[in-house]
C-alpha positions as CSV (number, residue, x, y, z in Angstrom):
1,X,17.9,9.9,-31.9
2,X,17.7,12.8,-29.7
3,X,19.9,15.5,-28.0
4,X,20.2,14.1,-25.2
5,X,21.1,10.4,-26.7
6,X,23.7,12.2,-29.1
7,X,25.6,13.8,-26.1
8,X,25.8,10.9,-24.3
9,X,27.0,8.5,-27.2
10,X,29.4,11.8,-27.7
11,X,30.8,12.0,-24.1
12,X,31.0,8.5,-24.0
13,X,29.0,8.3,-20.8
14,X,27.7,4.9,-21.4
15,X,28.2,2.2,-23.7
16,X,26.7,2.6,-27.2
17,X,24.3,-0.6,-27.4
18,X,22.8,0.9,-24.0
19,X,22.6,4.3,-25.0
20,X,20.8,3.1,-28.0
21,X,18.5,0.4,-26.4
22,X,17.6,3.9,-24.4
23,X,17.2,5.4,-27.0
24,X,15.2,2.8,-28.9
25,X,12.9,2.2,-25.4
26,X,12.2,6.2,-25.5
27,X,10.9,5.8,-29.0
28,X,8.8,2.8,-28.8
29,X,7.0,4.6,-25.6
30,X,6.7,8.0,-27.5
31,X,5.0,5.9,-30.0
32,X,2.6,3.6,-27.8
33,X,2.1,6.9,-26.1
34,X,1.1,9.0,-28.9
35,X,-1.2,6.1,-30.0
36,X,-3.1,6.0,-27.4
37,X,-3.5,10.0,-27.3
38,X,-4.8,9.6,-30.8
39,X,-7.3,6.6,-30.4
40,X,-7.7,6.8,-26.6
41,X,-8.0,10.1,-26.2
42,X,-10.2,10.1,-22.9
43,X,-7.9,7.7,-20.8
44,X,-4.8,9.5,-22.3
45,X,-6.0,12.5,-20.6
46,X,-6.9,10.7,-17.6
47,X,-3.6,9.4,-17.3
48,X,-2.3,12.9,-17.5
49,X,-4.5,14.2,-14.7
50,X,-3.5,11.3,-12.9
51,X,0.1,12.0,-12.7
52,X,-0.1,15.6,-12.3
53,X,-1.8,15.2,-9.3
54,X,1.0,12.6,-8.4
55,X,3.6,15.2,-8.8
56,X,1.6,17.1,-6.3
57,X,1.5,14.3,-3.8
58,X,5.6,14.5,-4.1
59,X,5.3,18.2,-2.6
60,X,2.9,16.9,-0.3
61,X,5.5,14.4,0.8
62,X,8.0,17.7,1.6
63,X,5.9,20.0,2.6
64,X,3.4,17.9,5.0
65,X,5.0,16.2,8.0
66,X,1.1,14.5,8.6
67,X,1.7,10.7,8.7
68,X,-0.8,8.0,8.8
69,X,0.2,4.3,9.8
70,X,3.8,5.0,10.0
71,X,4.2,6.7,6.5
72,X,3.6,10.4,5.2
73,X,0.2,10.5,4.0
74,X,0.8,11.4,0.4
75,X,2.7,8.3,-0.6
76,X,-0.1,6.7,-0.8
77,X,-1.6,8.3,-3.4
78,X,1.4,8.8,-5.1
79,X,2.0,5.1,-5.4
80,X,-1.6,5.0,-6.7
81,X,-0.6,7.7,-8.9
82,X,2.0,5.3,-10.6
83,X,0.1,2.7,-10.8
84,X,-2.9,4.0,-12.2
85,X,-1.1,5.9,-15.0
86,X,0.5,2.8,-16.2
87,X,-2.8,1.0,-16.5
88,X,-4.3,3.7,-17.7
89,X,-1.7,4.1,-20.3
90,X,-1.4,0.4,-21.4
91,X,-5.4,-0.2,-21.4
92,X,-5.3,2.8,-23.5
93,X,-3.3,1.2,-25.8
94,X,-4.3,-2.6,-25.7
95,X,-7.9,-1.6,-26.7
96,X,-6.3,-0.1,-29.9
97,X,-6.1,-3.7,-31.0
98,X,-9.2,-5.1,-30.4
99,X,-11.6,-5.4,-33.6
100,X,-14.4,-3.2,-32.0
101,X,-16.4,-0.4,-33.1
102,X,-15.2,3.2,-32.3
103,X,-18.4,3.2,-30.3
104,X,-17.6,0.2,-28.4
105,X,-13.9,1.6,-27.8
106,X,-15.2,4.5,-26.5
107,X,-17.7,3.1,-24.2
108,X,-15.1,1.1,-22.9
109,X,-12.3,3.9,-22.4
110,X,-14.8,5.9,-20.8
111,X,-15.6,3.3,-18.2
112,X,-12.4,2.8,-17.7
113,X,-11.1,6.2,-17.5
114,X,-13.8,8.0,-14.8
115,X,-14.0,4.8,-12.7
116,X,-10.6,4.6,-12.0
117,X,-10.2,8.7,-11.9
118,X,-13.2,8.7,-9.4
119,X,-11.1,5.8,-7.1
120,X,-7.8,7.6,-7.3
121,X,-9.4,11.1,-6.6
122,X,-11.2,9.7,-3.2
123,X,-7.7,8.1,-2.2
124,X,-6.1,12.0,-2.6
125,X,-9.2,13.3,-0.6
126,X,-8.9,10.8,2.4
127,X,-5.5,11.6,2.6
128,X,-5.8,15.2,2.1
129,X,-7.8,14.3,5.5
130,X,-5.4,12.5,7.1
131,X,-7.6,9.6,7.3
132,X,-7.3,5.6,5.7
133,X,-8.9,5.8,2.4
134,X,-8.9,1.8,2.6
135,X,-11.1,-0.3,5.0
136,X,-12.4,2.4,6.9
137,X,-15.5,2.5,7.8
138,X,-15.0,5.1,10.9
139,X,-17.9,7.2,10.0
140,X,-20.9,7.4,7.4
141,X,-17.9,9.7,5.5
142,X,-15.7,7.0,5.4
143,X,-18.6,4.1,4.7
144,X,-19.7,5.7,2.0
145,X,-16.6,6.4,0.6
146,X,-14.9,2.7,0.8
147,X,-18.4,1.2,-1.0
148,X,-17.9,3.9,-3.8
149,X,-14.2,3.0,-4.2
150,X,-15.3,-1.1,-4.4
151,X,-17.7,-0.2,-7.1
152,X,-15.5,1.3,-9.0
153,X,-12.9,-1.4,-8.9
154,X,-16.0,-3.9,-9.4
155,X,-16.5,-2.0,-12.8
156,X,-13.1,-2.4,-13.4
157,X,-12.7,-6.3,-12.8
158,X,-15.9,-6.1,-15.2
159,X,-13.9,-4.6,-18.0
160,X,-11.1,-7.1,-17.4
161,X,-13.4,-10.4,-17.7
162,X,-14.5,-8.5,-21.3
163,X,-10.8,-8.5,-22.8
164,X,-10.5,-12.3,-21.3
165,X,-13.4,-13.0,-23.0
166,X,-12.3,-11.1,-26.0
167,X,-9.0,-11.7,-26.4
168,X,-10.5,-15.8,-26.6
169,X,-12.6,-15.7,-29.1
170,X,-11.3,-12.6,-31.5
171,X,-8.9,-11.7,-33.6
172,X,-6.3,-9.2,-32.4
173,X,-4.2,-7.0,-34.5
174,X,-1.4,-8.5,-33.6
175,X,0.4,-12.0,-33.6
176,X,-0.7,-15.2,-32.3
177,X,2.1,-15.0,-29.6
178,X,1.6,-11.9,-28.3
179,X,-2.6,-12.2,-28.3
180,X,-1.6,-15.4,-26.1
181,X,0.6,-13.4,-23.8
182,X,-2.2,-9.9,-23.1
183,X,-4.7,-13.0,-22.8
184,X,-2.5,-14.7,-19.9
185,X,-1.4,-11.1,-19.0
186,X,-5.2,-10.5,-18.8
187,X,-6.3,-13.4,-16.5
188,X,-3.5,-13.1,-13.7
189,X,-5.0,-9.1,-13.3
190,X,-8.3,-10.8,-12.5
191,X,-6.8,-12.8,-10.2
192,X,-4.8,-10.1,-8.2
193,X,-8.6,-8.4,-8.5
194,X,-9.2,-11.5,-6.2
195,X,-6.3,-10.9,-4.0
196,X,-7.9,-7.5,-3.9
197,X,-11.0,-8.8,-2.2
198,X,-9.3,-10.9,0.1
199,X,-7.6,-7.8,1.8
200,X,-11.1,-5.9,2.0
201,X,-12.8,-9.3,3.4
202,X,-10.8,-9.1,6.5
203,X,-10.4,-5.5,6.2
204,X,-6.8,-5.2,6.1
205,X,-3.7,-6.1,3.8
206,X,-1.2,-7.8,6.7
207,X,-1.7,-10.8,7.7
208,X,-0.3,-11.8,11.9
209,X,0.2,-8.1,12.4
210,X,-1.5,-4.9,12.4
211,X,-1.5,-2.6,9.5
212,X,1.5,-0.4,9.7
213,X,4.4,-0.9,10.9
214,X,8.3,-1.6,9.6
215,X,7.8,-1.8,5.7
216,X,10.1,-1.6,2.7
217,X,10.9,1.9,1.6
218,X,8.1,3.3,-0.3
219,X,5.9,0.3,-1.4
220,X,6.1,-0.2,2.5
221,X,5.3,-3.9,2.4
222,X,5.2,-5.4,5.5
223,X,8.6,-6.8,7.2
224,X,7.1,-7.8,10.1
225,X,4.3,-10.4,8.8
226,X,2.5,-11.5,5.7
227,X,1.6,-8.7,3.2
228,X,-1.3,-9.6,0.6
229,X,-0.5,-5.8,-1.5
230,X,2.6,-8.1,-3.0
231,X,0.7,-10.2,-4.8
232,X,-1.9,-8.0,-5.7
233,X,0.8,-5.4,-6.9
234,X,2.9,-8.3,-9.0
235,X,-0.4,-9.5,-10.3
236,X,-2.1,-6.1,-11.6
237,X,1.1,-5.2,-13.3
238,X,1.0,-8.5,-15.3
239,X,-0.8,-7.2,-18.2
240,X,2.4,-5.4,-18.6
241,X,5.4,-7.6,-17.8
242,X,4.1,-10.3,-20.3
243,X,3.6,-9.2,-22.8
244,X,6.8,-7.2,-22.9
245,X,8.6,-10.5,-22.3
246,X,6.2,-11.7,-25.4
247,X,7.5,-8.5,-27.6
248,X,11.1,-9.4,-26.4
249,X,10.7,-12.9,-27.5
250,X,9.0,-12.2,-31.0
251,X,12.7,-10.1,-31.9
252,X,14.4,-13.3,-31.9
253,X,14.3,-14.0,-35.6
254,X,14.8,-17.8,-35.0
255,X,11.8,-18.8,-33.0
256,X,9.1,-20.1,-35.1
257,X,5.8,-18.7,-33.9
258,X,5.0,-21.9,-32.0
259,X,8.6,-21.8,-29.9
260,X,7.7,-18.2,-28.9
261,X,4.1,-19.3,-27.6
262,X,5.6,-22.0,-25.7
263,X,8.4,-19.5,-24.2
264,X,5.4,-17.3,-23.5
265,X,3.5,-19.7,-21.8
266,X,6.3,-21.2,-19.6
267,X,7.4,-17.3,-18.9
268,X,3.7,-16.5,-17.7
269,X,3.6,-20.0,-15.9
270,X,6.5,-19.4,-13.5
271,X,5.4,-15.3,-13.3
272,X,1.6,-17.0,-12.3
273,X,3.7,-19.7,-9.5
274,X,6.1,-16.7,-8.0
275,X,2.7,-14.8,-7.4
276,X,1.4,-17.7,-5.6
277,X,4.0,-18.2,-3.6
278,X,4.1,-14.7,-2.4
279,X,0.3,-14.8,-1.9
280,X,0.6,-18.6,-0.2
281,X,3.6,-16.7,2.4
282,X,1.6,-14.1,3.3
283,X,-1.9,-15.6,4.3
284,X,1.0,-17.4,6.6
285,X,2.0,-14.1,7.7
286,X,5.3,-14.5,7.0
287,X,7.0,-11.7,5.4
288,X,8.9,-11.5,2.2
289,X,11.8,-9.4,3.3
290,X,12.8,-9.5,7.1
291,X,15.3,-6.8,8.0
């Protein structure tokens, strides 16, 4: 337990079972973390990069009043930012228990790694231009740029269809349960690739209105029609969500393995419907918040 957790449980600023799930939750991700610095060293570093230029895009935020589409021009990378260091991160540390060759692994982590670095890094430069990074094809620039950003994300979807493949047929080191959940986890990412393509096939994420516009704060999600960057967001971030719900359910002593697959699979069943539904709404153009 650290400082910080001992003062707390000392002041009594919060209750003690949530200052030590806190605590508990800082250890398991200083853990994960530290695993994937040692085994995964490339996208560990990579992820670092990553975020350090997202702290940047947060005093680009302050000290640029540049805005593109209705929002500052840096919070789009920074959301990239986010995103991409969690992948990054939890890639990093799924690989670690796959049964492949430190060869493979590192073939695989350096895909990984410089594909998505080279993506993010033309996002920060478009909008270090003041220009869409995303379906723009304004000049040769811009072309050029767009196609390079698709291939990397094709290489990426690649990678993905490998661990569905893999997590199939091999043997993870881990349980039964959780091998079921990073395999459903791992298929509904491939899908919100899909959703991905749909938003570059007509060349724009809203649906019955114009890029832009009234969003939510920050994600900026439309609130005027449909926006496909839901789905696509929800479904990405699967690969995380569950099997965290899968490592949640394997603490309950009580379940037999079999219960907690079932749990798993009902869990990643609903997660798979609410992501359809959210898709289905906005190829309707209807939004998914009106305010």
């Amino acid at each position: 337990m650290n400082f910080s957790t001992q003062s707390l449980i000392k002041n009594n600023s919060l209750p003690n079972g949530v200052v030590r799930l806190w605590a508990d939750s800082q250890r398991k991700i200083s853990v994960l973390v530290k695993k994937v610095k040692e085994e995964s060293a490339v996208v560990y570093w990579t992820a670092i990069a990553v975020s350090v230029i997202g702290l940047v895009c947060v005093f680009g935020i302050f000290i640029d009043n540049r805005t593109l589409m209705g929002v500052n021009v840096w919070v789009k990378p920074l959301k990239f930012s986010i995103s991409i260091t969690i992948y990054l991160i939890s890639a990093g540390y799924l690989i670690t228990k796959y049964p492949y060759s430190k060869k493979k692994k590192a073939l695989i982590n350096h895909i990984t790694a410089w594909s998505l670095l080279f993506e993010f890094l033309i996002i920060v430069y478009q909008a270090s231009r003041g220009v869409q990074s995303h379906y723009n094809t304004a000049t040769a620039l811009d072309g050029i740029l767009f196609m390079l950003m698709g291939v990397f994300v094709g290489i990426n979807v690649f990678i993905m269809f490998l661990f569905i493949v893999d997590t199939a047929r091999l043997k993870l080191k881990t349980t039964k349960a959780i091998q079921w959940a990073i395999f459903l986890g791992w298929v509904i990412v491939v899908f919100g690739s899909w959703v991905g393509g749909q938003m570059i096939s007509q060349m724009a994420h809203n649906v019955a209105t114009a890029d832009g516009g009234a969003g939510l704060p920050l994600v900026n999600w439309s609130t005027e029609g449909g926006d496909l960057r839901i789905a696509h967001f929800f479904a990405l971030h699967s690969i995380q969500i569950i099997p965290l719900f899968a490592l949640w359910v394997s603490k309950k002593r009580k379940l037999s393995e079999r219960n907690q697959i079932l749990l798993i699979s009902i869990f990643g069943l609903l997660f798979a419907l609410g992501i359809g539904f959210v898709f289905y709404q906005a190829k309707q153009g209807i939004p998914l918040i009106v305010l």
